[in-house]
N, C-alpha and C positions, 0 to 999 in steps of 0.2 A: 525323838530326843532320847527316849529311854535305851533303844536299840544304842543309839552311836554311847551315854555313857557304858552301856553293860561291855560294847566290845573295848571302851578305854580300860574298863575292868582287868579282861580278860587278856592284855597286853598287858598291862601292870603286873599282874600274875604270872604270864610267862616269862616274864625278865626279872621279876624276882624268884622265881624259880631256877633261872640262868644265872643268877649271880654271884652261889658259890663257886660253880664252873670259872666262871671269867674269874673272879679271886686267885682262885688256885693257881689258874695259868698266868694271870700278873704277879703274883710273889713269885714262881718258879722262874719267868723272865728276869724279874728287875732285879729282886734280890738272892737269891740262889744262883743262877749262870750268869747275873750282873751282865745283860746283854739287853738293849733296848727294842723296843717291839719296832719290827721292819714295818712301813709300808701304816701304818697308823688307820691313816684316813680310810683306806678300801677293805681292812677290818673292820671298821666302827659300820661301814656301810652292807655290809655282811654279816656283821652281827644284828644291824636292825631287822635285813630281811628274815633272820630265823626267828629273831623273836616274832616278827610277823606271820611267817610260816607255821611256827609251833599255835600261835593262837587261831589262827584257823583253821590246822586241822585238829584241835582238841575240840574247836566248839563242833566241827562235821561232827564229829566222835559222838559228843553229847545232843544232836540234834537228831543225827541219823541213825547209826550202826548198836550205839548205846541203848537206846530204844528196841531199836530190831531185833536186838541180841535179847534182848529178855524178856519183850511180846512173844519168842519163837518159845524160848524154853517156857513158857509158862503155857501155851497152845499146845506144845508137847506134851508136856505133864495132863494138863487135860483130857487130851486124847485119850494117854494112859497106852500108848504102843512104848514101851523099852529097849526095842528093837530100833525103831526111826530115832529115837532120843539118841541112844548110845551113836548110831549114825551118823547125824547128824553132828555127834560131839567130836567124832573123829572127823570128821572135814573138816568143820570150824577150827581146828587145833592144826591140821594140816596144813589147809589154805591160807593163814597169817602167816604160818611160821617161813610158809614158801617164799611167797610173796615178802619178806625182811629183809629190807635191804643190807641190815647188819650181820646178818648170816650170808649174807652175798657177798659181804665182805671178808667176812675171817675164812670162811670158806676157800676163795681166793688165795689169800694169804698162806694159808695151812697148804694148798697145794703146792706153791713156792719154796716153801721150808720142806716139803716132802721131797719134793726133785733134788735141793738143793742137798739134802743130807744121802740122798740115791734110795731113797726109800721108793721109788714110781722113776719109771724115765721121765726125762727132761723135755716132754715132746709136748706142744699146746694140746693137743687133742687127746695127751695122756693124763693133764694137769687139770681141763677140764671135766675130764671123765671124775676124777678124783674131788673134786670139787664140789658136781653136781653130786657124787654119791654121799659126800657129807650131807649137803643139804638133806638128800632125800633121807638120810638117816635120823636127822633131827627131826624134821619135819612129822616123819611115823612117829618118833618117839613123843613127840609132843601132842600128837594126835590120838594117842593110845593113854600118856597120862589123862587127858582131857576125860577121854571115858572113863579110866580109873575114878575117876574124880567125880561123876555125874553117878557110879556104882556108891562109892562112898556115902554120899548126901541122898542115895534111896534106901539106902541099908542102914545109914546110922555112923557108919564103922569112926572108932576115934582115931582122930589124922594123924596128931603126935605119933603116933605107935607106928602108924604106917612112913613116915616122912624119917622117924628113926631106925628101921629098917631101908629103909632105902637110901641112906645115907653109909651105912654100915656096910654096905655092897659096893657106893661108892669106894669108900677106905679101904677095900680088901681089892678092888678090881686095879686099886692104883695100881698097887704094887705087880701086877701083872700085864699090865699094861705095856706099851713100848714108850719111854721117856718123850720121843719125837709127839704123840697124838696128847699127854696127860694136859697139856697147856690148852690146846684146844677143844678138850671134851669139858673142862673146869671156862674157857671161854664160852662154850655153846650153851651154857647153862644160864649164861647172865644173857644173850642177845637174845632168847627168846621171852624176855618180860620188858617186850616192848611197849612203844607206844600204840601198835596195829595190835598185838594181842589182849592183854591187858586188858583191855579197854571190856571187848566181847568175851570175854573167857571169864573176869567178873561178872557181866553180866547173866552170861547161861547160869553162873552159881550162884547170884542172887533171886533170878528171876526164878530156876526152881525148887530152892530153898523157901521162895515166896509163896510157892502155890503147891506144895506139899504139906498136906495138915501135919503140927506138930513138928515141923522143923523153924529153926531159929536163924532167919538171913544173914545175922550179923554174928553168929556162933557155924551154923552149918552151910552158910553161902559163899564163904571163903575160905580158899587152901587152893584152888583148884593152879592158881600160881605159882605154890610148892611146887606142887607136881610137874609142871610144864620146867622149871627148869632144873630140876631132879632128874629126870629119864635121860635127856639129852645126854649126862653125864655117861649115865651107864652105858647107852646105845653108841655112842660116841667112840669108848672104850673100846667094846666090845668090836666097831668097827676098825677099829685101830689094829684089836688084837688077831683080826681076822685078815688084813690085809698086810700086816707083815709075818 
């Protein structure tokens, strides 16, 4: 009994979490383009399954990977290797951001708009190429913020100052940038604080925030998010500026 209320819980939670979504997109429909929402009934039925969706894999999240993610960094720390930690930080940061279906997306996209402006030929296996090299581009990038991030919380160092420099690289690399990639490197930055990263990327900075004497989990356990979607910017750019 206890089980089936916690997971009515845990759906009441995900659909009100989806609720300002659906708002936004019923005012934009009804009242803004004054056009009636097509097809009703296999939306409402599509909306249930996400909401559905979304509660099971947040609770895997909190049962599983949640867990996993911050027994590792705290076993690491223990260890006391720097080496396997930082290693380890950089897969972890890698392998989520691979595996994002929303960077599978824009990725895609971004190839599109690259043929489409003659920035790459028009050839699938040219569009492809261009695609998977975004990815892998993020991917490093987020996988090197992560160790940034794991160096930070062993060293101390204040984030503000670093998140303010790297943001100020951001502004300066716009402007050299090619117009065609700035939307996309400014997109890559939100798709990787997903629901796959997030989750374990807090965890590694709580868990060894946790188990480092004199650090503060809720002062030095997070930022490490800044940074995962900070680099993407730059690395993104810098792809941009490299390939035209």
């Amino acid at each position: 009994m206890s089980a089936l209320i916690s997971l009515l819980r845990a759906l009441l939670s995900s659909l009100r979490d989806l609720l300002p979504i659906m708002a936004v997109i019923a005012f934009f429909q009804l009242v803004v383009l004054q056009q009636p929402l097509p097809q009703l009934a296999p939306i409402l039925v599509g909306l249930l399954f996400v909401v559905v969706g979304l509660t099971l894999f947040v609770l895997g999240l909190e049962i599983g990977l949640f867990p996993l993610g911050e027994a590792m960094a705290r076993a690491f720390a223990a260890k006391g290797s720097v080496a396997w930690l930082l290693a380890f930080s950089f897969c972890l940061g890698f392998g989520t951001t691979i595996a994002e279906p929303a960077l599978t997306a824009v990725a895609a996209e971004a190839a599109k708009v690259a043929a489409g402006a003659g920035v790459i030929a028009a050839l699938p296996e040219v569009k492809a190429e261009y695609a998977m090299g975004l990815r892998l581009t993020v991917a490093v990038s987020v996988g090197l913020a992560i160790m940034i991030g794991v160096i930070r919380i062993l060293k101390g160092w204040p984030i503000h100052k670093m998140i303010i420099c790297g943001y100020l690289l951001v502004m300066a690399m716009t402007w050299f940038a090619p117009p065609s990639i700035i939307g996309v490197a400014y997109d890559s930055g939100g798709v990787t604080t997903s629901t796959i990263t997030v989750p374990l990327v807090a965890a590694l900075g709580v868990g060894l925030a946790s188990s480092i004497k004199g650090r503060n989990p809720m002062v030095d356990g997070f930022g490490l998010i800044a940074f995962a979607s900070l680099t993407p910017m730059i690395f993104v750019m810098a792809y941009g500026i490299w390939m035209h």
